[in-house]
Backbone as a ProteinNet text record, in pm:
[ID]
protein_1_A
[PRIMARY]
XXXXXXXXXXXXXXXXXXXXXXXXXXXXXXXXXXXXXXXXXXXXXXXXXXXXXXXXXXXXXXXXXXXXXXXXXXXXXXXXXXXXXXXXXXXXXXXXXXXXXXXXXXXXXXXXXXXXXXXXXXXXXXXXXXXXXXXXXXXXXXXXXXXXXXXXXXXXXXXXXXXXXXXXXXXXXXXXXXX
[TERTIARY]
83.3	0	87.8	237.8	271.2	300.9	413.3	421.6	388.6	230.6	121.8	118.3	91	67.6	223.7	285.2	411.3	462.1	389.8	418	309.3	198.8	102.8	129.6	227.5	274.5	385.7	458.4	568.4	532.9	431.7	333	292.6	249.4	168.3	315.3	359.4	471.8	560.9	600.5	661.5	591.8	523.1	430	405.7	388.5	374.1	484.8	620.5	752.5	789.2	784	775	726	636.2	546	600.7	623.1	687.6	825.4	916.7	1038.1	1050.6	938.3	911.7	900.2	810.2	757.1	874.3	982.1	1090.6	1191.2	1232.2	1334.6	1254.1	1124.7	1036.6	1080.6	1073.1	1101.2	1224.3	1312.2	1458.3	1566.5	1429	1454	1504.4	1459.5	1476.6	1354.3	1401.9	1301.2	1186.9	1098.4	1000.6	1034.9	1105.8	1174.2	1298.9	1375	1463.3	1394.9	1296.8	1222.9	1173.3	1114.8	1019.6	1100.5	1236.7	1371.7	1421.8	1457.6	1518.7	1479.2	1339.6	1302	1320.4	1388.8	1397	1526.5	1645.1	1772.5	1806.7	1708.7	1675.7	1673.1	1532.1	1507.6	1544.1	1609.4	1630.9	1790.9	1870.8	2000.2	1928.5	1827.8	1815	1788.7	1741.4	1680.5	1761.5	1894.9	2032.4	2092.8	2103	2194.9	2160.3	2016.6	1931.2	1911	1961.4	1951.4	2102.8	2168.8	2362.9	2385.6	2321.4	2347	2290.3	2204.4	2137.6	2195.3	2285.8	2357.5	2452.1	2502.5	2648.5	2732.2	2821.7	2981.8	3080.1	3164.2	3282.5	3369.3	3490.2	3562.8	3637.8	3666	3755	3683.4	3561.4	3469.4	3454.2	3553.9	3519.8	3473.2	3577.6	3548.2	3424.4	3382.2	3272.5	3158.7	3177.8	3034.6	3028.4	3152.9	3168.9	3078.4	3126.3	3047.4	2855	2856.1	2724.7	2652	2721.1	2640.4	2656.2	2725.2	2732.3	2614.9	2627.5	2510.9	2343.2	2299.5	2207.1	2195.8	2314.4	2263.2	2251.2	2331.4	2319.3	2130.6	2100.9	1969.2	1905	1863.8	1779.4	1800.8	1882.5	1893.4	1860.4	1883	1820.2	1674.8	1652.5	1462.5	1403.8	1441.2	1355.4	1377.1	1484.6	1490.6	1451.8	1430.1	1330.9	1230	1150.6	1029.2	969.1	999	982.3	992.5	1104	1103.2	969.2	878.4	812	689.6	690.3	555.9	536.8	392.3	334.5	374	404.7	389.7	491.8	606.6	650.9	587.9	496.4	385.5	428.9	383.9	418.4	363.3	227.4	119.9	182.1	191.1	254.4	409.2	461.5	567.5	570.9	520.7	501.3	423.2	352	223.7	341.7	467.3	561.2	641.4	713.4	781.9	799.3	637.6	656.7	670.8	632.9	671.8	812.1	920.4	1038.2	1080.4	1007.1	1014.2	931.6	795.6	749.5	798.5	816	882.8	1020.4	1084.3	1249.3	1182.8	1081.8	1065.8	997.2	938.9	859.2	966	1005.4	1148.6	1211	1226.5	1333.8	1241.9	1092.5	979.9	996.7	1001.8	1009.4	1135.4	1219.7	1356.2	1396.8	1389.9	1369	1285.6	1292.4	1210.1	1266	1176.7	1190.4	1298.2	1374.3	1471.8	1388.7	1368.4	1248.6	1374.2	1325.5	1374.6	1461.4	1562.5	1614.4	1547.3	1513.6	1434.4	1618.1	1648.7	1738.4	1723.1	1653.2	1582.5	1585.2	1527.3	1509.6	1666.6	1662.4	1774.8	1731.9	1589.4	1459.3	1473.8	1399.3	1387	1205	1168.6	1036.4	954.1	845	855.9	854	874.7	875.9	950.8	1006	1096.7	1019.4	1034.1	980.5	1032.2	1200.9	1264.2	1327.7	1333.2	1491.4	1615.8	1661.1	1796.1	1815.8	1780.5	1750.7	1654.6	1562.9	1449	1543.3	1582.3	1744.1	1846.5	1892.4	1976	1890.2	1755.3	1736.3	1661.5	1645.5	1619.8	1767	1850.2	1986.8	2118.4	2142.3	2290.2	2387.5	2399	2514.4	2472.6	2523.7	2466.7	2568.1	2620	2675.1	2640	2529.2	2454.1	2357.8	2279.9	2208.9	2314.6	2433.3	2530.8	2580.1	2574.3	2605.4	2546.6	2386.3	2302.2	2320.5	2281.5	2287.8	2423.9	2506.3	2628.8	2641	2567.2	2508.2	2416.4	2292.7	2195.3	2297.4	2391.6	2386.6	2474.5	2548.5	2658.6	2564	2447.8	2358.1	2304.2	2243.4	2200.5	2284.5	2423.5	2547.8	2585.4	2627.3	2673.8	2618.1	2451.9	2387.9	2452.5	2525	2589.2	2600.9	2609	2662.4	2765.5	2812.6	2867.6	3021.1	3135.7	3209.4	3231.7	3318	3343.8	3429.8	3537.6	3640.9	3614.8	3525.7	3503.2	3397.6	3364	3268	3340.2	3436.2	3528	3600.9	3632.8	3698	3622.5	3480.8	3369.4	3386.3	3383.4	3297.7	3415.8	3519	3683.7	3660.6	3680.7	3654.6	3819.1	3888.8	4011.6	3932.1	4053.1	4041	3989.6	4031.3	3903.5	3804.6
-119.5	0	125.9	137.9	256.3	261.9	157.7	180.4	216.9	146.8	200	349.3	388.8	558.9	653.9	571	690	658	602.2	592.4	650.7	691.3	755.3	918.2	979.4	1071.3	1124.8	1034.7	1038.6	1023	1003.6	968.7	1145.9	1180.3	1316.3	1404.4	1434.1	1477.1	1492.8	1377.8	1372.9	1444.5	1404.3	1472	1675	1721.4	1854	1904.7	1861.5	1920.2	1872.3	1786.7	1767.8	1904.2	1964.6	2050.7	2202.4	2205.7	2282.7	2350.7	2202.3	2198.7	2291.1	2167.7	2211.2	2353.8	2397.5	2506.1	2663.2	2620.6	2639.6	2667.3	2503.2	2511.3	2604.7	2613.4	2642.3	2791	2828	3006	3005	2956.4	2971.6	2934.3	2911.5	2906.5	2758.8	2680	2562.2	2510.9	2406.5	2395.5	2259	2252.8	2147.3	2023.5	1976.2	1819.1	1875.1	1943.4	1955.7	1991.3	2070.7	2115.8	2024.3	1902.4	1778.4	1655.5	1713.7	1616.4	1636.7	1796.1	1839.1	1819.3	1817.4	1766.3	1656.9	1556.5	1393.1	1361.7	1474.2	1502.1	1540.5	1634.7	1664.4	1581.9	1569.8	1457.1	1313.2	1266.4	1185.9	1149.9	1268.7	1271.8	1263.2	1326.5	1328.1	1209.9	1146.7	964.7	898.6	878.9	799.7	840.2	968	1009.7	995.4	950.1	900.5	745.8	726.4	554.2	538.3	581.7	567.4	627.7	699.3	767.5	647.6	570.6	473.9	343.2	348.8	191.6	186.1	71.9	112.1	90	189	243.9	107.9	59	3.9	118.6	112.4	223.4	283	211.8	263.6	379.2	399.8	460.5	578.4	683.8	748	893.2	884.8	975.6	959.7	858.1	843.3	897.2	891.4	945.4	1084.1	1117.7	1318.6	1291.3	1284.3	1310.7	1266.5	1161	1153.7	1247.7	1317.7	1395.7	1550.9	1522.5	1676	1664.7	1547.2	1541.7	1545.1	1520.3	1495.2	1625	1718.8	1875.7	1898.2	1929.4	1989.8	1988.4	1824.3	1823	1859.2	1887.4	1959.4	2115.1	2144	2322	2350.8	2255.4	2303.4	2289.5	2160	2101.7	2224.7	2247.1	2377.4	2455.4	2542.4	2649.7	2673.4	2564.3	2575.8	2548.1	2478.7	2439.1	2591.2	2664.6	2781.5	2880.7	2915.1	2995.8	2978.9	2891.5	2852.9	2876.2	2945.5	2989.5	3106.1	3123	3265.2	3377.2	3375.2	3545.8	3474.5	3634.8	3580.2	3576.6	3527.9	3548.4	3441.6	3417.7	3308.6	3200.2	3201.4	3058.3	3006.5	3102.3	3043.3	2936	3047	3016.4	2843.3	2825.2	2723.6	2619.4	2620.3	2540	2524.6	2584	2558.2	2475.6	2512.1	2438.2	2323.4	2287.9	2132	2031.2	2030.7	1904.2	1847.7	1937	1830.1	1797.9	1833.1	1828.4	1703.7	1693.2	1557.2	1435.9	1464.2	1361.2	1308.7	1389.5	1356.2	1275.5	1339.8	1268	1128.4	1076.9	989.1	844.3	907.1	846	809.5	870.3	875.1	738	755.5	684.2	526.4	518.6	353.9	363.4	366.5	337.4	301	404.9	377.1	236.2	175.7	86.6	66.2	81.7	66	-52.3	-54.1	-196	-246	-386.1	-520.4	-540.5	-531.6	-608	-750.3	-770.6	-909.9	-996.5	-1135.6	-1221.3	-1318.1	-1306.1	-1363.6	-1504.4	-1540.1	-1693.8	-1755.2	-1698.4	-1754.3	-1705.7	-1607.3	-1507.6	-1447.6	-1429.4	-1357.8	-1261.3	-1187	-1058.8	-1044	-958.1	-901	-833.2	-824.5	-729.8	-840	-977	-1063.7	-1061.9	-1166.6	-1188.4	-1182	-1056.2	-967.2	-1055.1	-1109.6	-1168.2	-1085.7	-1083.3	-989	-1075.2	-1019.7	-1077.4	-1180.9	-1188.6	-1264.8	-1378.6	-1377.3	-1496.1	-1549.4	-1543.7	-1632	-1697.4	-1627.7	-1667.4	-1792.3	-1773.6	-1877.1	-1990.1	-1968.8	-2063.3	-2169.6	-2069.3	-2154.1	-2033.1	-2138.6	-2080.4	-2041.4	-2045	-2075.4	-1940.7	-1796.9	-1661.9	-1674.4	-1755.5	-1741.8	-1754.5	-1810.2	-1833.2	-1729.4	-1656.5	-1566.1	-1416.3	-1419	-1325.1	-1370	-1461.3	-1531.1	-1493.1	-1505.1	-1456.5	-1309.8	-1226.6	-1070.1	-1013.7	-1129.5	-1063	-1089.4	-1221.5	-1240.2	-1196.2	-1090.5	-1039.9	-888.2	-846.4	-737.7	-753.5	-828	-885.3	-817.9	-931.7	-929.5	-803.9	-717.7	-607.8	-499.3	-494.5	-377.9	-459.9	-541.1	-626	-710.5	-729.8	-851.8	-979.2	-1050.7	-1154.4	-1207.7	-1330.5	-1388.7	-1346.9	-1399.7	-1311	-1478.9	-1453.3	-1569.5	-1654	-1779.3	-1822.6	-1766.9	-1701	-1649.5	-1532	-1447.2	-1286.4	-1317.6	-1448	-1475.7	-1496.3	-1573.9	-1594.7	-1493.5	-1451.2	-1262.6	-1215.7	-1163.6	-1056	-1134.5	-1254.9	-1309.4	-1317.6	-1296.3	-1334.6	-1463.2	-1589.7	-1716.4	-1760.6	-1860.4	-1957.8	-1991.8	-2036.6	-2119.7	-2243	-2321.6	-2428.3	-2386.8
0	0	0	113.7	100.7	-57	-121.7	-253.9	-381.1	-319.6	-406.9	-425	-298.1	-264.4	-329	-292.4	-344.2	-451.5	-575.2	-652.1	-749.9	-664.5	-707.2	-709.3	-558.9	-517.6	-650.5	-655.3	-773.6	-874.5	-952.5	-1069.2	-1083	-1000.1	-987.1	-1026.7	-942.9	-901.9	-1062.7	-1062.8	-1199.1	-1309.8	-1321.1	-1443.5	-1436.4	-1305	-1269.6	-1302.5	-1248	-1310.7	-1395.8	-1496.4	-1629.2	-1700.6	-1711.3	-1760.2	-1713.4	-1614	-1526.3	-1628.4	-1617	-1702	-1845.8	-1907.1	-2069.8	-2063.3	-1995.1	-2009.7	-1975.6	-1918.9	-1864	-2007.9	-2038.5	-2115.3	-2259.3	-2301.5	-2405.3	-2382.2	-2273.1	-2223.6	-2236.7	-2224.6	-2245.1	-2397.1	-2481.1	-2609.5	-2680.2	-2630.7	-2653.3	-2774.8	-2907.1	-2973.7	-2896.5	-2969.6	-2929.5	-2844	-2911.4	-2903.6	-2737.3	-2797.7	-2687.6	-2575	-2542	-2442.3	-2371.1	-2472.6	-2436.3	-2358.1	-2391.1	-2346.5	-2195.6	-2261.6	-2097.5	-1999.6	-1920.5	-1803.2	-1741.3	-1839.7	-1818.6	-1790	-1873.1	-1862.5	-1674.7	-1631.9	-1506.2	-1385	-1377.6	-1277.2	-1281.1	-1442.7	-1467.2	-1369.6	-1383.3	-1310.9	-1175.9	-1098.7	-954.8	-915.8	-1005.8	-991.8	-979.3	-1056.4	-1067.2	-960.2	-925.6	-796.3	-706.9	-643.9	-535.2	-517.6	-619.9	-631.6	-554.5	-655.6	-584.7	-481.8	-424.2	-264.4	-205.3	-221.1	-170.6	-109.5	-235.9	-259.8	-142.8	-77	18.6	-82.8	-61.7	-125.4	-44.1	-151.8	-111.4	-52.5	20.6	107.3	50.9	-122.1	-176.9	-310.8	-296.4	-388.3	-325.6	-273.7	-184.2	-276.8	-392.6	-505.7	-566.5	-602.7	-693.9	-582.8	-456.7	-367.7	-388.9	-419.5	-387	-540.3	-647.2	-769.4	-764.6	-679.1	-671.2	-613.8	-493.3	-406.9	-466	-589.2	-631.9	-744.2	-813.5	-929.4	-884	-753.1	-637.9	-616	-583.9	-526.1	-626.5	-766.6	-915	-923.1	-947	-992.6	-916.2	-759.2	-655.5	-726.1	-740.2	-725.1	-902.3	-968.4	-1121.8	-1131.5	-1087.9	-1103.7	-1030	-874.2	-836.8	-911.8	-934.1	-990.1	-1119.1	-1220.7	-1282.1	-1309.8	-1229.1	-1169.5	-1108.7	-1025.3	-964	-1074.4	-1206.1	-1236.1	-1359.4	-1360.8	-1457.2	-1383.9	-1291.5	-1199.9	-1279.8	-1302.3	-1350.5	-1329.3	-1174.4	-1115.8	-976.1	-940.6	-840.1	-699.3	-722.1	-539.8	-519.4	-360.7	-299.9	-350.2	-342.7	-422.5	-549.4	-637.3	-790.8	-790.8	-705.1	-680.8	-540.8	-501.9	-419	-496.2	-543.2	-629.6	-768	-827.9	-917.7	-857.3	-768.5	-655.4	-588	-556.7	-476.6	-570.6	-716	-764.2	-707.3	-796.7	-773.4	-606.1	-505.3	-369.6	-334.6	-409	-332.1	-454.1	-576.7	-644.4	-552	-515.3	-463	-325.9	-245	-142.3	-110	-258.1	-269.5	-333.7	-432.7	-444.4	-318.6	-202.3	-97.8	-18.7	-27.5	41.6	-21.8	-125.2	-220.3	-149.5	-213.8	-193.8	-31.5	73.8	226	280.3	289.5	347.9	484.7	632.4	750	777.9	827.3	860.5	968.9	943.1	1030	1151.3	1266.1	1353.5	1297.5	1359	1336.6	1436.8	1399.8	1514.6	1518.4	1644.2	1692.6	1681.8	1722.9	1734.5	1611.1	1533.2	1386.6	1266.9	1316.6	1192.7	1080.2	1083.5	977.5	1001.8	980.8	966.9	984.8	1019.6	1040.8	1168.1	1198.7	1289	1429.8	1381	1514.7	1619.3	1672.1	1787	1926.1	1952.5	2130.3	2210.5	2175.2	2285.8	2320	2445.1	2507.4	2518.7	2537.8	2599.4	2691.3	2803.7	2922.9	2887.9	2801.4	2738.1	2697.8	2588.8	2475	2552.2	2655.8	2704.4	2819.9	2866.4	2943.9	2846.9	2675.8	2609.1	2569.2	2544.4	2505	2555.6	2628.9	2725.3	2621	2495.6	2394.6	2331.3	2347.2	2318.3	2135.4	2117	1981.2	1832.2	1836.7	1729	1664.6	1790.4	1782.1	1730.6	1789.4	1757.9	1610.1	1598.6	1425.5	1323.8	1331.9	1309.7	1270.8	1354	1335.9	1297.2	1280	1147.5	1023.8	995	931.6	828.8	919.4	880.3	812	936.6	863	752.4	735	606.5	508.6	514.1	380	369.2	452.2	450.4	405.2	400	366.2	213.2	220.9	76.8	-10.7	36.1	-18	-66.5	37	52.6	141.9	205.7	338.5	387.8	506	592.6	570.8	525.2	508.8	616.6	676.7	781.8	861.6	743.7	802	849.3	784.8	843.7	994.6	995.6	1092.3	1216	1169.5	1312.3	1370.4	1283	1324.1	1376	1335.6	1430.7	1594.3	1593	1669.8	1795.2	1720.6	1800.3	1851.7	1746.5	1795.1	1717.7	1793.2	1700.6	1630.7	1531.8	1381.9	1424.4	1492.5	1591.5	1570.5
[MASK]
+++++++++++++++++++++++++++++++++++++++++++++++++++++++++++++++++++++++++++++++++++++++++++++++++++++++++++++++++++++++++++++++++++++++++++++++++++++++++++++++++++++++++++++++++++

């Protein structure tokens, strides 16, 4: 359902500064076709750079983040600014009612993409909103607190790298011998 909705949000959204755009690049002397382009050139960059801000960065990608987060501000400060300058009149209403597209598009985008992180169920090593064990339950179900700690390195392995978590990087977190 949220997906539904913010994709309905971003459906709207998109389409308002689309028009917004055209109507923009059309004032700034652009022919038909190019006008009909540029808006996509736009938000199209804010879309890619919101996706890759998204992604986790290896440690050695430290450059490629600066370029993302510059192509991310680039497209925020162009889409408004010409989204806004494509308002009728500079009053506040025109100018706000020009405005929120590329603001709830970017934020609806931010909404799909975000998804709440599920509790880890210790017990199981799932994910969802289960568990409602504490600490002290686990430990008086199984004295052996290592599995459940296995688990949630596990989980987050997959969650940062979408991969398992190796034996060897396992025994390291866990500071266990090669035994």
């Amino acid at each position: 359902m949220r997906a539904l909705c913010a994709l309905v949000v971003a459906g709207v959204a998109a389409y308002a500064s689309y028009v917004h755009q055209r109507e923009f690049a059309l004032q700034g002397g652009a022919d038909t076709v190019s006008a009909s382009l540029w808006p996509l050139s736009v938000d199209g960059l804010l879309l890619l750079a919101t996706v890759a801000l998204l992604k986790p960065a290896a440690p050695h990608a430290r450059r490629a983040k600066g370029a993302v987060w510059v192509a991310f501000l680039l497209g925020i400060a162009v889409s408004l600014a010409a989204n806004i300058a494509a308002a009728p009149a500079p009053e506040w209403k025109p100018v706000l009612v020009a405005g929120w597209p590329p603001v709830a598009l970017l934020l609806s985008v931010e909404l799909l993409v975000h998804r709440p992180v599920d509790r880890l169920d210790v017990t199981t090593g799932q994910t969802g909103e289960g568990g409602g064990h504490t600490k002290g339950e686990l430990l008086q179900q199984d004295d052996d607190p290592l599995p459940p700690r296995a688990r949630m390195v596990d989980a987050r392995r997959r969650e940062l790298h979408q991969r398992p978590v190796s034996a060897e990087m396992l025994r390291k977190e866990l500071r266990l011998g090669a035994r």
